[in-house]
PQR file with spaces between the fields and no chain letter, atoms N, CA, C, O and H, PARSE charges and radii, in Angstrom:
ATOM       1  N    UNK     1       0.833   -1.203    0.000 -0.4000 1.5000
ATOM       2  CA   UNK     1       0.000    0.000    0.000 -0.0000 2.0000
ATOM       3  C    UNK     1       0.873    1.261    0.000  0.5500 1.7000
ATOM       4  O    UNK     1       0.756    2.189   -0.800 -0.5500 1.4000
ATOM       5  N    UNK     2       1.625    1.190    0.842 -0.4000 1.5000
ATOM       6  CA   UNK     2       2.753    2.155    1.199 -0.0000 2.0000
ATOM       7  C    UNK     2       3.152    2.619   -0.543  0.5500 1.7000
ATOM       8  O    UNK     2       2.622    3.468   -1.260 -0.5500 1.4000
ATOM       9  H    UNK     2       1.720    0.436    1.492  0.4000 1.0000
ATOM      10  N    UNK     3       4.408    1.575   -0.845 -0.4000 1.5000
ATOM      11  CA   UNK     3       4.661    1.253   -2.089 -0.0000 2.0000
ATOM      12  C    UNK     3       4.094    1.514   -3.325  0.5500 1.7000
ATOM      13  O    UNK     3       4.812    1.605   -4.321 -0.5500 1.4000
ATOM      14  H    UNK     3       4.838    0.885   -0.263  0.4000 1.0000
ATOM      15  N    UNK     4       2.549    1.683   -3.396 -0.4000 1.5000
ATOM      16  CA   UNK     4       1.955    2.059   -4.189 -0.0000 2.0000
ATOM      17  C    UNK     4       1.690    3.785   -4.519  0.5500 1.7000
ATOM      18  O    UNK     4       1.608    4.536   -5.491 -0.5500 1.4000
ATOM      19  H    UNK     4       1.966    1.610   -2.587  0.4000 1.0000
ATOM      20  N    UNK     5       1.621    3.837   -3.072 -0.4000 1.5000
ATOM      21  CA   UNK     5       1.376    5.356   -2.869 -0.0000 2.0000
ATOM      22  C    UNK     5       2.868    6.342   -3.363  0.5500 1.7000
ATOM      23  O    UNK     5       2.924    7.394   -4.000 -0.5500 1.4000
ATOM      24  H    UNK     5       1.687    3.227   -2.282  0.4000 1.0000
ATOM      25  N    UNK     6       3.869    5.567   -2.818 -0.4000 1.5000
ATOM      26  CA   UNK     6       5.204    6.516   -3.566 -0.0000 2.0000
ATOM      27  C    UNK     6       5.251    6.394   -4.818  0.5500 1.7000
ATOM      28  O    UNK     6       5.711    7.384   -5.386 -0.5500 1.4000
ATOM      29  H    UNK     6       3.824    4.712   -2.301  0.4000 1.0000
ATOM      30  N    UNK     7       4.790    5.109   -5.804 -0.4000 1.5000
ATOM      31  CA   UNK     7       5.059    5.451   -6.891 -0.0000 2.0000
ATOM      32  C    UNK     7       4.193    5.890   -7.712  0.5500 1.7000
ATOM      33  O    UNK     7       4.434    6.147   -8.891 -0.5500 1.4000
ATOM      34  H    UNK     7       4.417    4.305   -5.342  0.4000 1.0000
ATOM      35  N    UNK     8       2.761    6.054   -6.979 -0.4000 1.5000
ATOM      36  CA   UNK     8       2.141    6.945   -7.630 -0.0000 2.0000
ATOM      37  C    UNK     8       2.585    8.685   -7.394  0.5500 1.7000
ATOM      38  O    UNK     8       2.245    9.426   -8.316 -0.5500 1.4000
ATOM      39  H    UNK     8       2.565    5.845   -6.021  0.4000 1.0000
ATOM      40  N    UNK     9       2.991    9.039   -6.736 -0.4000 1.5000
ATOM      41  CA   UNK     9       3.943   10.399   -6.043 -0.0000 2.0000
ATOM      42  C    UNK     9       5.107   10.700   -7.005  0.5500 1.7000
ATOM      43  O    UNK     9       5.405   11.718   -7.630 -0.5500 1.4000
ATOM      44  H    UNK     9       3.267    8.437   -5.987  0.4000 1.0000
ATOM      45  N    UNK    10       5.596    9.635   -6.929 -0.4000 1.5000
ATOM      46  CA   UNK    10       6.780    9.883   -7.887 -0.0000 2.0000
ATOM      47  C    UNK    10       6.356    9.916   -9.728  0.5500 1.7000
ATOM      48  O    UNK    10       6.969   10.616  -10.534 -0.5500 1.4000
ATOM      49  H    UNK    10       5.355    8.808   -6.421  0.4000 1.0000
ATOM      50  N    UNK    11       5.298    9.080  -10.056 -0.4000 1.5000
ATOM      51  CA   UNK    11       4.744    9.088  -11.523 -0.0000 2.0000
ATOM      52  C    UNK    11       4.362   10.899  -11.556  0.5500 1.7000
ATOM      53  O    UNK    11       4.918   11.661  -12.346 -0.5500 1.4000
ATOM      54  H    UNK    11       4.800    8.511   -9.401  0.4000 1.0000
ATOM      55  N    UNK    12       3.329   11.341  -10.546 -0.4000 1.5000
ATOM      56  CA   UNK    12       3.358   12.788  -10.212 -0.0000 2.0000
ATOM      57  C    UNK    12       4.237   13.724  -10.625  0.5500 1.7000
ATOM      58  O    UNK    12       4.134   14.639  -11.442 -0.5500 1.4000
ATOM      59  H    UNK    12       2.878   10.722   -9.903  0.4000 1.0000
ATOM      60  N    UNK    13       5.160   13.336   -9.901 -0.4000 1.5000
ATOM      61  CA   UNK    13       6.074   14.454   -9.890 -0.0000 2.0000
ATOM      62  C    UNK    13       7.044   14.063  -11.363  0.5500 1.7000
ATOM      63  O    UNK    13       7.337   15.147  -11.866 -0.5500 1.4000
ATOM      64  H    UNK    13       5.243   12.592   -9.238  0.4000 1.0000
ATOM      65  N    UNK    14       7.572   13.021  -12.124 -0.4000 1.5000
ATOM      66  CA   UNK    14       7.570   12.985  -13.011 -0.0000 2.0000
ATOM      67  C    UNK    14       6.747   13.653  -14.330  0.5500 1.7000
ATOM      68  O    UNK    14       7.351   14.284  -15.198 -0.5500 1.4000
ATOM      69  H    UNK    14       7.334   12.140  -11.715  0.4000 1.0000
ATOM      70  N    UNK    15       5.678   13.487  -14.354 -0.4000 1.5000
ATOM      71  CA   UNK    15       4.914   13.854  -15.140 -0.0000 2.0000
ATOM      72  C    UNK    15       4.346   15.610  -14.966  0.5500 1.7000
ATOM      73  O    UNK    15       3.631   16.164  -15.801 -0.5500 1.4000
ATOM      74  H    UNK    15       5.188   12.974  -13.649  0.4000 1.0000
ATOM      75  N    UNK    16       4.859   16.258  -13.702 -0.4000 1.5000
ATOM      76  CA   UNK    16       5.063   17.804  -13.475 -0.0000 2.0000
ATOM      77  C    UNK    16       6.249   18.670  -13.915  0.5500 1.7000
ATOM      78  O    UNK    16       6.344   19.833  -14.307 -0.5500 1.4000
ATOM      79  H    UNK    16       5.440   15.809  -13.024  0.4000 1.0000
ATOM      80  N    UNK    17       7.235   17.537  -13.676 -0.4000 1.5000
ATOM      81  CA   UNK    17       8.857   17.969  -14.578 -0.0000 2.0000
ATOM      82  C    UNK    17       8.567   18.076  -15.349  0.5500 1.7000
ATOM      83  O    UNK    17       8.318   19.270  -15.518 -0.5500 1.4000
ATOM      84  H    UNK    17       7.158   16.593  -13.357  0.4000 1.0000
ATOM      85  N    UNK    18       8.207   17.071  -16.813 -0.4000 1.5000
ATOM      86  CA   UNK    18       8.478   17.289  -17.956 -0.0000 2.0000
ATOM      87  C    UNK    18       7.531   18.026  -18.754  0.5500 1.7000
ATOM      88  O    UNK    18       7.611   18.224  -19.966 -0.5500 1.4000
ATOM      89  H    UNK    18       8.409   16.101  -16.675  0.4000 1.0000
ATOM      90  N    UNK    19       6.213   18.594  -17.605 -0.4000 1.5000
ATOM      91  CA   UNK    19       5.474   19.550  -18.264 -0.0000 2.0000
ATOM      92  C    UNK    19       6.168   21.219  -18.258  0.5500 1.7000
ATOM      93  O    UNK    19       5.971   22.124  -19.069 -0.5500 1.4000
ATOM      94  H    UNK    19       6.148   18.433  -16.620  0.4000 1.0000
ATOM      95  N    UNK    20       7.157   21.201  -16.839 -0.4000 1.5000
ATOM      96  CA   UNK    20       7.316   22.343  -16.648 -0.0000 2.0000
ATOM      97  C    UNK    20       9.169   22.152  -17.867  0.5500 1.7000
ATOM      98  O    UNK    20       9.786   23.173  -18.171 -0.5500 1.4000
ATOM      99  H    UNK    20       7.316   20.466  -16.180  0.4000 1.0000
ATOM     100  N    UNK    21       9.566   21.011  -18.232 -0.4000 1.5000
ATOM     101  CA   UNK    21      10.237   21.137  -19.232 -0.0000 2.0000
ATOM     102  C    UNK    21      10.040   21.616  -20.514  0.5500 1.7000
ATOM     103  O    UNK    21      10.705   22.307  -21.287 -0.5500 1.4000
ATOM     104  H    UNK    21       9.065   20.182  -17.985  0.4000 1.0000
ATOM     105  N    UNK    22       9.084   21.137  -20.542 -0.4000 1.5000
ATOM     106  CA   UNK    22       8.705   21.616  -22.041 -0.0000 2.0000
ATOM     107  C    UNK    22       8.087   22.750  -22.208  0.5500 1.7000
ATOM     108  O    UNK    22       8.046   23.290  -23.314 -0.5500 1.4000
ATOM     109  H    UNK    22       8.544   20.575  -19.914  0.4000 1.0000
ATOM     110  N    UNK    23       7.365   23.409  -20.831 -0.4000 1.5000
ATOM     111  CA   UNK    23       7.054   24.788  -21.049 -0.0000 2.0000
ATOM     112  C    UNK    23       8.642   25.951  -21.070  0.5500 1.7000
ATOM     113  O    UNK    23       8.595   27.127  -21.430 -0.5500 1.4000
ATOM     114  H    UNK    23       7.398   22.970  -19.933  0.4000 1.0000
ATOM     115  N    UNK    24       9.561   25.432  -20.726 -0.4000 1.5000
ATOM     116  CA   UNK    24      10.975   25.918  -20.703 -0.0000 2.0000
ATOM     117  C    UNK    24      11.099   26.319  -22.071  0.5500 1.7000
ATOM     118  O    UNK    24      11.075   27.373  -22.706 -0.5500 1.4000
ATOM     119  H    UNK    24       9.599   24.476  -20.434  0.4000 1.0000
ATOM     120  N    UNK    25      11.267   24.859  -22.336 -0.4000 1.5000
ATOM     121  CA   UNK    25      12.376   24.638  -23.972 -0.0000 2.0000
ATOM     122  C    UNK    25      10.801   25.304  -24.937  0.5500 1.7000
ATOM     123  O    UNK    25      10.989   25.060  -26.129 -0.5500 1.4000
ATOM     124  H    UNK    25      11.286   24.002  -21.820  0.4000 1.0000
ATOM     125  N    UNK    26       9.541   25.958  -24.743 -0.4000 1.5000
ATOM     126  CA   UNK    26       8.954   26.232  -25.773 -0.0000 2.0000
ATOM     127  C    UNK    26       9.198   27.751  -25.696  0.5500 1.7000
ATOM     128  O    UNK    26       9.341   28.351  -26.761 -0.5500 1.4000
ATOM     129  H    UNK    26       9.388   26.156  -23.775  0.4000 1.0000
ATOM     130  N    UNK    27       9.256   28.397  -24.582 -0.4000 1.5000
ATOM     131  CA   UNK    27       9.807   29.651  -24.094 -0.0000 2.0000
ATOM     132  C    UNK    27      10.634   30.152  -24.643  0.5500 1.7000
ATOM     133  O    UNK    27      10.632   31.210  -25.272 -0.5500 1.4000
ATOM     134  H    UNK    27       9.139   27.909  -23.717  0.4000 1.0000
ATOM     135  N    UNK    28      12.148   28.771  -24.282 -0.4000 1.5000
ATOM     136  CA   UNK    28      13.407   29.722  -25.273 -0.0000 2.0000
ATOM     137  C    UNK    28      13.504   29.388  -26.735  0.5500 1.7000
ATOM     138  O    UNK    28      14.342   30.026  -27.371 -0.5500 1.4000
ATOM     139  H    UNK    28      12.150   27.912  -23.771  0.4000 1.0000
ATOM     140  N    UNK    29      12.517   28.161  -27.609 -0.4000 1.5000
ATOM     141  CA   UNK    29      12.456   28.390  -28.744 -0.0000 2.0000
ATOM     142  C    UNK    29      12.078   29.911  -29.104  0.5500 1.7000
ATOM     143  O    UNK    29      12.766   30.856  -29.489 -0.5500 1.4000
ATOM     144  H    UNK    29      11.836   27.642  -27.092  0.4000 1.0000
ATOM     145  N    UNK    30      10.457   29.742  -28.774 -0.4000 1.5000
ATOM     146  CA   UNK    30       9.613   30.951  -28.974 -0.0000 2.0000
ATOM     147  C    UNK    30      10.898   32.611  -29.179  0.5500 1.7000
ATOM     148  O    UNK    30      10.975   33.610  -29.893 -0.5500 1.4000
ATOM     149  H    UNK    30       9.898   28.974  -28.461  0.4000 1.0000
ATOM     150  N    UNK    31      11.581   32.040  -28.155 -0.4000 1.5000
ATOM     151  CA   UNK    31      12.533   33.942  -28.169 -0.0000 2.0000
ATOM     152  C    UNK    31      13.182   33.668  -28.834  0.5500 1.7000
ATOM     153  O    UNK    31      13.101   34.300  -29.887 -0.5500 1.4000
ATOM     154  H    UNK    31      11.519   31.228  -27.575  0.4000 1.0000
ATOM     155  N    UNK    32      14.514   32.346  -28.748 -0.4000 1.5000
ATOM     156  CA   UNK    32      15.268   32.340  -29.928 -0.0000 2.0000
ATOM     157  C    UNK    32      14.890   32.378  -31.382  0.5500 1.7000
ATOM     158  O    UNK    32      15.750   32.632  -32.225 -0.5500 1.4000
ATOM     159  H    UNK    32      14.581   31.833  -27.892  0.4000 1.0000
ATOM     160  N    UNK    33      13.326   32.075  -31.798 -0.4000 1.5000
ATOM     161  CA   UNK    33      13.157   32.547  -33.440 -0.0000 2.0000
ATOM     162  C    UNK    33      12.407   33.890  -33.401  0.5500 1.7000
ATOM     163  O    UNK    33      12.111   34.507  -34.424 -0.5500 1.4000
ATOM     164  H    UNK    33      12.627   31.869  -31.113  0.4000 1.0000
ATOM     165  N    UNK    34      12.108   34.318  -32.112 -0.4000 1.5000
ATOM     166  CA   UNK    34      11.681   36.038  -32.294 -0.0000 2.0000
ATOM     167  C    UNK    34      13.145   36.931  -32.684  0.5500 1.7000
ATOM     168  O    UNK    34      13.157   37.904  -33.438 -0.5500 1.4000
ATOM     169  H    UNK    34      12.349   33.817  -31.281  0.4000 1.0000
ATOM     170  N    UNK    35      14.373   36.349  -31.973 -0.4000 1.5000
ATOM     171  CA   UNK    35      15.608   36.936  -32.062 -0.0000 2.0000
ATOM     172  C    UNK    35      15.469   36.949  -33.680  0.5500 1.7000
ATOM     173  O    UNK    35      15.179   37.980  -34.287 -0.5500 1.4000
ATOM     174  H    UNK    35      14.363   35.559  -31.360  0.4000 1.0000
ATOM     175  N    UNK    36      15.688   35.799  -34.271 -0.4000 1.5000
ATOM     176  CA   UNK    36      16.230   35.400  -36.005 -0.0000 2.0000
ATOM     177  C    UNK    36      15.723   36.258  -36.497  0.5500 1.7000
ATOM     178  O    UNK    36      16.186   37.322  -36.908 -0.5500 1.4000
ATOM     179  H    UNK    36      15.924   34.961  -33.778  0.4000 1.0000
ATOM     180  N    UNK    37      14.388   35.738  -36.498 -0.4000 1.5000
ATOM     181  CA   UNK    37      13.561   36.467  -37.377 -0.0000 2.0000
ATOM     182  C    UNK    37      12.791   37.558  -37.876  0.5500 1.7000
ATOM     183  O    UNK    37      12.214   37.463  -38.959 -0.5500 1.4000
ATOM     184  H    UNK    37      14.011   34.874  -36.164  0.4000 1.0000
C-alpha cells in the first residue's frame, strides 16, 4: 500500500517535470526565433 502510494507520487512528480520542461524549452524556442527572425 505504502509502495503504491510513492510510486504513484513519484509518476506525479515525473509527469510535473516534464510539463514544466517543455514549457521551458517552448519559451526559449519561442525567443530564440523572435531573435532570427
Amino acid at each position: 500500500m505504502k509502495r503504491l502510494l510513492f510510486f504513484i507520487v513519484v509518476l506525479v512528480l515525473i509527469t510535473i517535470l516534464q510539463y514544466i520542461i517543455v514549457l521551458i524549452w517552448q519559451h526559449t524556442i519561442t525567443s530564440l526565433l523572435a531573435r532570427f527572425l
